[in-house]
C-alpha positions in Angstrom: 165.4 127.6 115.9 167.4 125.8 118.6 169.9 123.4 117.4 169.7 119.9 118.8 172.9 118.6 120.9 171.9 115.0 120.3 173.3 112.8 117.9 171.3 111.1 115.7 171.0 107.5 116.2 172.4 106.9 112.5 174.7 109.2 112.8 176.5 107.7 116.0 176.0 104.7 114.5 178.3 105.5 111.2 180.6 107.7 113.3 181.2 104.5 115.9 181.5 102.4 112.8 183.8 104.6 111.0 186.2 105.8 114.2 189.4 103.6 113.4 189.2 105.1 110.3 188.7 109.0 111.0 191.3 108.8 113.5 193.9 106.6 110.8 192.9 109.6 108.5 193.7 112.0 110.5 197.2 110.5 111.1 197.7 110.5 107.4 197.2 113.9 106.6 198.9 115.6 109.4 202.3 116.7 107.8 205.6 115.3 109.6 208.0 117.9 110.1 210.8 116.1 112.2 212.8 113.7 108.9 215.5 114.9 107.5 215.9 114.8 103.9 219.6 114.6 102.3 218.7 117.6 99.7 221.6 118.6 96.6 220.5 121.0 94.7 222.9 120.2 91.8 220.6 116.7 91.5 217.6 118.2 90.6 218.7 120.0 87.3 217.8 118.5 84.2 219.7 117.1 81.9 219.6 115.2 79.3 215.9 113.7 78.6 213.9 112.8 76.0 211.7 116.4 75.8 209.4 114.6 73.6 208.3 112.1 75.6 208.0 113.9 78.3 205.5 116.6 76.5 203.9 113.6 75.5 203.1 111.9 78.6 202.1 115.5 80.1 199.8 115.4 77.7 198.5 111.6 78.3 197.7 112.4 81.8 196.0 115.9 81.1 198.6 118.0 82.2 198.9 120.8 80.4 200.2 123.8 82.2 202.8 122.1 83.0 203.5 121.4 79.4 203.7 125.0 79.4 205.8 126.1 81.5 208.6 123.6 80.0 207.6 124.7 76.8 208.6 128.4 77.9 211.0 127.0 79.8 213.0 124.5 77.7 212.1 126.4 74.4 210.5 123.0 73.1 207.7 122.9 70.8 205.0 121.4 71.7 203.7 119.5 68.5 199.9 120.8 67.0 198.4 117.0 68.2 198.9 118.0 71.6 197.7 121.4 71.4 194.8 120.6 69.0 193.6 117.7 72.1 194.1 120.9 74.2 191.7 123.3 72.4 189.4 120.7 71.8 188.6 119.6 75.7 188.4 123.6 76.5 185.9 123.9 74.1 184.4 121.0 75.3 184.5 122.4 78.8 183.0 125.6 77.5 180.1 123.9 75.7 179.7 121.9 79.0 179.6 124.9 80.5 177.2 126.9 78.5 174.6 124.0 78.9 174.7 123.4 82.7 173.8 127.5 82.6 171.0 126.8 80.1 169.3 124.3 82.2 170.1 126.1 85.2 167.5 129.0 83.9 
């Protein structure tokens, strides 16, 4: 089949009404590559912090692999509420899964 080169009218009509922002979203997203940065690298090692509440609002906010990686990292325990709320939402997910499969057949 032959692909039509015209624009539907509703289409032309949401791209004209949406141009100042395509074009503002395209600014935002393009990556600047000309400000300098004052970088030390001696700044961005941890000291001291409170290990707890930092596994702790990982965990608020779902972020889990990176409770992880300090865990391996900082040799911090991570305590068994977090991990339990971890199991529990991939089983969760699993279930979720398994379902969206069953209906799907």
């Amino acid at each position: 089949s032959v692909v039509s080169r015209e624009i539907k009218p509703k289409t032309k009509e949401i791209l004209i009404k949406g141009k100042k922002n395509a074009f503002l979203s395209k600014e935002l997203v393009k990556i600047k590559k000309d400000i300098e940065i004052k970088f030390e690298l001696e700044k961005c090692f941890w000291k001291n912090y409170n290990k707890e509440r930092v596994v702790d609002l990982l965990a608020k906010f779902e972020f889990h692999s990176l409770i992880n990686k300090l865990s391996n990292f900082q040799e911090i325990e991570i305590n068994d509420k977090i991990k339990k709320n971890f199991n529990n939402k991939v089983e969760l997910s699993k279930k979720n899964e398994n379902n969206r499969q069953k209906t799907l057949f």
